[in-house]
C-alpha positions as CSV (number, residue, x, y, z in Angstrom):
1,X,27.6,-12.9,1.1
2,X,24.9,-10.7,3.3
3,X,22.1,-9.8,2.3
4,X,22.9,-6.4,2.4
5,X,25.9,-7.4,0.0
6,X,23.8,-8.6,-2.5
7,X,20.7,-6.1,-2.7
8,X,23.0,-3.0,-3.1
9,X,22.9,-2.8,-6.8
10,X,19.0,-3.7,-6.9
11,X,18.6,-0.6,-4.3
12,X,21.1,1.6,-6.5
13,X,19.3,0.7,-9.7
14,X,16.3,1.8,-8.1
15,X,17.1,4.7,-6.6
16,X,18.8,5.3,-10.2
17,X,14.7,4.8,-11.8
18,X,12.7,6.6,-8.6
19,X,14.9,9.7,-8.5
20,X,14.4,9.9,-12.3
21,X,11.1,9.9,-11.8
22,X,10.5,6.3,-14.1
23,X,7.7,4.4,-12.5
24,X,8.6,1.4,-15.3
25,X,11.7,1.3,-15.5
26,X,11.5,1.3,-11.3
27,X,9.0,-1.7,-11.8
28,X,10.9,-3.3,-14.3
29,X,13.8,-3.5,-12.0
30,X,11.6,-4.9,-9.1
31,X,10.1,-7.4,-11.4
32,X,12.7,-8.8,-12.8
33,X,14.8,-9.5,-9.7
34,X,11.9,-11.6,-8.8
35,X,11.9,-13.5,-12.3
36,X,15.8,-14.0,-11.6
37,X,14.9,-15.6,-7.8
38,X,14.8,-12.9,-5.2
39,X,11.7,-13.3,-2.8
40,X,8.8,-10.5,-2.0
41,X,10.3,-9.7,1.2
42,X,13.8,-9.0,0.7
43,X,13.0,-6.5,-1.9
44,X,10.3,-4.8,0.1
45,X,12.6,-4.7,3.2
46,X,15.8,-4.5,1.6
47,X,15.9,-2.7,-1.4
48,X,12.5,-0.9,-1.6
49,X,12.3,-0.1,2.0
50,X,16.4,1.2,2.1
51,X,15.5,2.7,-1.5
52,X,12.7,5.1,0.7
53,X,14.7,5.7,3.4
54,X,17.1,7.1,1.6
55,X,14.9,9.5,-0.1
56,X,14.1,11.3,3.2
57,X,17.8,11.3,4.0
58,X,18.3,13.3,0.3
59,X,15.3,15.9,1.3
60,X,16.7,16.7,4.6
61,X,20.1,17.3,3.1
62,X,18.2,19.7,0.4
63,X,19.6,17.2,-2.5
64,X,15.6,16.4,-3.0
65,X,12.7,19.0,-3.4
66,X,9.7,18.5,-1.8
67,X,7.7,17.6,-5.1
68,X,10.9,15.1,-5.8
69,X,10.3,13.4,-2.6
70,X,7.0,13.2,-3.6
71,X,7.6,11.7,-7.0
72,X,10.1,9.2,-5.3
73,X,7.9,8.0,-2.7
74,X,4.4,7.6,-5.0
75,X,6.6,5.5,-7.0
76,X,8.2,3.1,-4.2
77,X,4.1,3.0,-3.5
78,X,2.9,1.7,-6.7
79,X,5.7,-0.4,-7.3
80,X,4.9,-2.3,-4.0
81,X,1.2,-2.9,-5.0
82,X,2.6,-4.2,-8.5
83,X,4.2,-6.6,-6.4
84,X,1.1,-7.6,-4.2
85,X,-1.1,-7.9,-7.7
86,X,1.8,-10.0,-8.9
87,X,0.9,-12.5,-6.0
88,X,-0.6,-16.1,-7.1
89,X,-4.0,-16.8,-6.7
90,X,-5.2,-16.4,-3.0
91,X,-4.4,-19.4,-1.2
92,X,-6.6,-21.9,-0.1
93,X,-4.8,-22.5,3.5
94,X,-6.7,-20.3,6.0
95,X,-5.2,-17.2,7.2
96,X,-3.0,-17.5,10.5
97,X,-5.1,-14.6,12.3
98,X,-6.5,-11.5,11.5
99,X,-5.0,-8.1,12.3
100,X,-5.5,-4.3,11.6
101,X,-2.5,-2.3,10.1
102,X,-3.5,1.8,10.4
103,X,-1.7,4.9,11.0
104,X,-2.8,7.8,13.9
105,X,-4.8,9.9,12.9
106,X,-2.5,12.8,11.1
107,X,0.1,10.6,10.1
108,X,0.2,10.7,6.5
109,X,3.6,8.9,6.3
110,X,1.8,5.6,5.6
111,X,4.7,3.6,3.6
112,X,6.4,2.3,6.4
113,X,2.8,0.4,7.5
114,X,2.2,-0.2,4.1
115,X,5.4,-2.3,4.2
116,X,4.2,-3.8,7.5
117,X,0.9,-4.8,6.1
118,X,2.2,-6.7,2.7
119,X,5.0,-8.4,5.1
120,X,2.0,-9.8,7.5
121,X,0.5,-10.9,4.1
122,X,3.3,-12.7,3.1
123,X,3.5,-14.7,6.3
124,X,0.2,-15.5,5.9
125,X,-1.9,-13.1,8.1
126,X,-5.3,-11.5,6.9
127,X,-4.6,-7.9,6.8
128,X,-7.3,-4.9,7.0
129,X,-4.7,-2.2,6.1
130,X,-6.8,1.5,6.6
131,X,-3.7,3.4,5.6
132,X,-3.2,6.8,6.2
133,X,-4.4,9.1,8.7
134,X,-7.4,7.2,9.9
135,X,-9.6,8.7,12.7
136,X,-9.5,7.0,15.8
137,X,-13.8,6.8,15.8
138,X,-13.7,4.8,12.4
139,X,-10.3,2.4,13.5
140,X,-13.1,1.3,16.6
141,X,-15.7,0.9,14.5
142,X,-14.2,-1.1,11.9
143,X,-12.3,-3.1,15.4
144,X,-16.2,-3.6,15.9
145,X,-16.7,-5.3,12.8
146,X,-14.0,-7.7,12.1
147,X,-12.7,-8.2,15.8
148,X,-9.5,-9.0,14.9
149,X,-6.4,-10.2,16.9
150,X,-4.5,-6.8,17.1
151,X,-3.8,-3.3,15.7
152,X,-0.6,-2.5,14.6
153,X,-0.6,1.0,15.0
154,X,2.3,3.2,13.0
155,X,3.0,6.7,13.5
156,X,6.2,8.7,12.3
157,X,5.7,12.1,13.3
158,X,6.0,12.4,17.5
159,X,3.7,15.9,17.3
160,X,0.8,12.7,17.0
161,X,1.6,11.0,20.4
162,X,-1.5,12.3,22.6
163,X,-3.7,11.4,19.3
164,X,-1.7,7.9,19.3
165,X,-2.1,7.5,23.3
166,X,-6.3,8.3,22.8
167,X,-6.3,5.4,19.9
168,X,-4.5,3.1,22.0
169,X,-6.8,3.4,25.2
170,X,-10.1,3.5,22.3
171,X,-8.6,-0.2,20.6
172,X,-7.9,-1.8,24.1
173,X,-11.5,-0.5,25.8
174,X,-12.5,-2.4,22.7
175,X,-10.4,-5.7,23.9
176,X,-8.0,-5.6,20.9
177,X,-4.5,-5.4,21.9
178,X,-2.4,-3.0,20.2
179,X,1.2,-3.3,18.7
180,X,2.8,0.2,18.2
181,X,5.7,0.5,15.8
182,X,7.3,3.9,13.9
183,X,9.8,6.9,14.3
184,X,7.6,8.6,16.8
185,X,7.0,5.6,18.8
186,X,11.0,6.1,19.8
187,X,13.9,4.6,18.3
188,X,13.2,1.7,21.8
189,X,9.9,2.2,21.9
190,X,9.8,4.1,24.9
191,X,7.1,6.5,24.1
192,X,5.1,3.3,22.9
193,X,5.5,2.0,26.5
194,X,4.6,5.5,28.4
195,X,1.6,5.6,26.4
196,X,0.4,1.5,27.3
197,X,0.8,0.1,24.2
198,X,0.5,-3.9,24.8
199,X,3.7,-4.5,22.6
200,X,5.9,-2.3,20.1
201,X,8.2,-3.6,17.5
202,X,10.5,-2.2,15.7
203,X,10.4,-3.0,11.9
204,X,8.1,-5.5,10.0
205,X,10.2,-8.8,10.8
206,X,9.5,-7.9,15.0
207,X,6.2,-7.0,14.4
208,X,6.0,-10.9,13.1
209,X,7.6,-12.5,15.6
210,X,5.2,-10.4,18.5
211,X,2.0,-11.7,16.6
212,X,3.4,-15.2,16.5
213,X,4.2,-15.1,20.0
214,X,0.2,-14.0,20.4
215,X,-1.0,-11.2,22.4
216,X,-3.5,-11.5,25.1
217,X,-6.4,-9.9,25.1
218,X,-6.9,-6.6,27.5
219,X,-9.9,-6.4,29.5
220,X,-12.0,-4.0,27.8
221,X,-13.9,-3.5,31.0
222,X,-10.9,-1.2,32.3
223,X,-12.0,2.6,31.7
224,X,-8.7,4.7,31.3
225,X,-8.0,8.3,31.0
226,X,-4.7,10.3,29.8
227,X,-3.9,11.6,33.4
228,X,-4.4,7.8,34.5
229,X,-1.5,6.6,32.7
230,X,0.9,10.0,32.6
231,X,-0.1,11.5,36.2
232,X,2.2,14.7,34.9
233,X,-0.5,15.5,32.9
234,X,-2.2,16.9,36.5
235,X,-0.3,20.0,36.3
236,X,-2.1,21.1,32.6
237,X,0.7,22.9,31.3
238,X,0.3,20.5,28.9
239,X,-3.4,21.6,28.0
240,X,-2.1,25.3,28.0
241,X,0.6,25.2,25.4
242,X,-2.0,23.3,23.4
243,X,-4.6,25.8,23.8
244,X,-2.3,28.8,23.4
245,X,-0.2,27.5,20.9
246,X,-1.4,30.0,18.0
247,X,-0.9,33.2,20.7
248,X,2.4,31.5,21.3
249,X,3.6,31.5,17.9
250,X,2.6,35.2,17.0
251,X,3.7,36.6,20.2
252,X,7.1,34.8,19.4
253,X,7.0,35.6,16.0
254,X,6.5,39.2,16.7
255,X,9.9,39.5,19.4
256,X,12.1,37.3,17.3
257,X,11.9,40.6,14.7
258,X,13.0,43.0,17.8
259,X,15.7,40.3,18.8
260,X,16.3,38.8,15.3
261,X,16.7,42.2,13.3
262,X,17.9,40.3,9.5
263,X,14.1,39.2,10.2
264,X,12.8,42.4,9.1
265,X,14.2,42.2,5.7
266,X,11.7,38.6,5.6
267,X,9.6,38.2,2.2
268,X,6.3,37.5,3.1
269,X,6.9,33.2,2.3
270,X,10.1,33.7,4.4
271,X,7.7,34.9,7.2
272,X,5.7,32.4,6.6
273,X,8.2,29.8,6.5
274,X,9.2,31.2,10.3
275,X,5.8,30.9,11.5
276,X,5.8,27.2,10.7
277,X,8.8,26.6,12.0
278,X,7.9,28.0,15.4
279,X,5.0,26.3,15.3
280,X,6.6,22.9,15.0
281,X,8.8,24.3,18.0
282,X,5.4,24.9,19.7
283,X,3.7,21.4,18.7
284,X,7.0,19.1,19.7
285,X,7.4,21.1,23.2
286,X,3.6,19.9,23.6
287,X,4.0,16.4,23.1
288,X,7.7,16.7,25.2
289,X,5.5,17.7,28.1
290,X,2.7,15.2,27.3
291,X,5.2,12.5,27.8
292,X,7.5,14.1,30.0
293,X,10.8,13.6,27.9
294,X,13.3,16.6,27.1
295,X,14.9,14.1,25.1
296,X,12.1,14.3,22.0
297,X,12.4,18.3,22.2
298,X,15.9,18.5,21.6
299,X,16.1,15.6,19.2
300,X,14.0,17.6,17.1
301,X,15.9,21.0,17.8
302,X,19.0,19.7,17.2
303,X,17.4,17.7,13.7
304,X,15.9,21.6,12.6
305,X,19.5,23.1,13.2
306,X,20.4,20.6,10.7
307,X,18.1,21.0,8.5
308,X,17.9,25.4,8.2
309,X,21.7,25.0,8.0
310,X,21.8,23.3,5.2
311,X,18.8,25.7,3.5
312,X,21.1,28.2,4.3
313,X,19.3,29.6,7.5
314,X,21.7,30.5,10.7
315,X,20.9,27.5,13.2
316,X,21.3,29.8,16.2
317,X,18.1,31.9,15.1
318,X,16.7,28.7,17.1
319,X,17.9,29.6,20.0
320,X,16.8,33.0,19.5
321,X,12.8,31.7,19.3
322,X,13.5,29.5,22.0
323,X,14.6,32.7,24.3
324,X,11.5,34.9,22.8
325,X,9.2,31.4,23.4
326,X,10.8,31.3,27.4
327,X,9.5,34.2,28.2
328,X,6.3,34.0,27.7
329,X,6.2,30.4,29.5
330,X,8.1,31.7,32.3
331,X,5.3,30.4,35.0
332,X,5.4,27.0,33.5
333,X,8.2,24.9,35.3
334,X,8.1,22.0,32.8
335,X,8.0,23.7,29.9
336,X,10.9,26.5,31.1
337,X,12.5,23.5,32.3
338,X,12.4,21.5,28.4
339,X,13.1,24.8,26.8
340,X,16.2,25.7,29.0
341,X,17.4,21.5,28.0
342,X,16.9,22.5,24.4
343,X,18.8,25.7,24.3
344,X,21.8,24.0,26.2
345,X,21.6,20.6,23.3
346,X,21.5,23.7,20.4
347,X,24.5,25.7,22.3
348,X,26.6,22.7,22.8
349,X,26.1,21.5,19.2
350,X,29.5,21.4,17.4
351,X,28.8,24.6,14.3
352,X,28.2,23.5,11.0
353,X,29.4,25.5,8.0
354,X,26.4,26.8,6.1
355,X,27.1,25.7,2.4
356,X,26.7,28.3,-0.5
357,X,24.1,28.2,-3.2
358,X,24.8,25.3,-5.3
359,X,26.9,23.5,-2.5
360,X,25.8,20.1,-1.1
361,X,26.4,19.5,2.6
């Protein structure tokens, strides 16, 4: 029997308890597996870590609200540390190295390091876990201070990328090697190697076997700037998306209304609403040209048709924005050249019905 076979009706239970919003009877569950034989890291990895998963799934489909997912997700937390309190005494046998588990700074999605961090533990690895959203200037400083044997960096979100590339250059200038690992590192880790990350992994078990390989140590005497590594970065359009990313969102805001006439019946949230959703379009066609990858902007177009469909929101108001957003980046090749790619991914995406109030997709 797999694995897999065998923790399905641990991760039903508990998502049974979590969505339910039961912290004790989720910890109950959790616990008693254990009493009954199951080891610490099969339930973190499969059953607490499926159990999460699965609760971002449920939001994106609209079967979650936000405040659920919430709920769900502080609970998977607490249970985790109820099983890292559980842990016997700490051991004399001395740690097999040192490393630093943190997430970019922005990235508030810490549970997937979190897992990371109590896996290391497990194997027997000193962990400094900083959690979430920890400024680049106080991951050095602490690097300073305990000189550890890597970072293992985690980010989720790929709008964090040019704040992920400037903590990977800070930790190496330091001579700490860095292991990237997360969603927005790319489902291969190809963003992790644009951005000269010494090693990426892909879930906690990887991230393992890298640090028992070892990583070598990069010469911190090698000064490196963003354009260095990304010479694309020479042509700033990057820079001026960035820096015009607020005009870029009104002015777009303002045309989808003469283009997008249902707009003008918008409550004031549903305006709102729009505004952030064009400025996520705005944010992931920055870090498309930071690393020079269409692919990222129309994986997120094509994830946001998705999700508005199923909130009840016509999917091809996207490619409305994207129109109103073209013009006004009509002297910027790269950026006319990724918006062009993700109008074409949006067009050629087979229609979804929009379900009804009270439907599920």
């Amino acid at each position: 029997m797999s694995h897999r076979t065998a923790t399905t009706p641990l991760v039903d239970r508990l998502w049974d308890a979590v969505t339910d919003g039961d912290e004790y009877w989720a910890a109950d569950i959790v616990h008693g597996a254990m009493d009954e034989g199951a080891d610490e890291e099969t339930l973190l990895l499969e059953v607490i870590a499926p159990v999460q998963e699965k609760v971002g799934v449920e939001w994106a489909a609209d079967r979650l609200s936000v405040a659920q997912e919430h709920a769900a997700t502080a609970i998977n937390e607490r249970v985790v540390a109820s099983l890292a309190h559980r842990r016997a005494e700490k051991s004399e046998v001395p740690p097999r190295g040192r490393v630093t588990v943190a997430c970019v700074d922005g990235e508030w999605h810490a549970f997937p390091a979190r897992l990371v961090a109590e896996v290391l533990r497990l194997r027997g690895w000193r962990v400094d876990f900083l959690g979430a959203q920890t400024p680049t200037s106080h991951l050095v400083a602490h690097l300073h201070q305990t000189n550890p044997d890597a970072v293992l960096l985690s980010g989720s979100i790929p709008t964090h990328l040019p704040v992920a590339h400037g903590a990977i250059s800070a930790c190496q200038a330091v001579g700490v090697p860095v292991l990237a690992g997360g969603r927005a590192f790319g489902p291969d880790g190809r963003y992790a190697r644009t951005l000269r990350a010494d090693r990426w992994a892909p879930d906690a078990r990887a991230a393992v076997a890298v640090l028992d390989e070892g990583m070598a140590r990069p010469d911190a005497s090698v000064s490196r700037q963003a354009v260095d590594d990304l010479p694309h970065l020479a042509d700033q359009e990057y820079t001026m998306v960035v820096q015009t990313r607020a005009q870029l969102v009104k002015q777009t805001l303002s045309d989808l209304e003469d283009r997008f006439p249902a707009m003008r019946g918008y409550s004031e949230t549903q305006r709102e609403r729009t505004a952030e959703d064009l400025a996520h379009v705005v944010g992931f066609l920055a870090t498309a040209l930071y690393v020079d990858d269409p692919d990222l902007f129309t994986a997120f177009l094509t994830w946001t048709a998705d999700i508005l469909e199923v909130r009840h929101v016509p999917a091809h108001s996207l490619v409305t924005g994207l129109d109103a957003l073209a013009g006004q980046l009509r002297d910027f090749p790269r950026a006319s050249h990724l918006i062009h790619e993700g109008s074409a991914a949006l067009s050629g995406r087979p229609a979804r019905p929009v379900p009804g109030p009270g439907t599920h997709a």
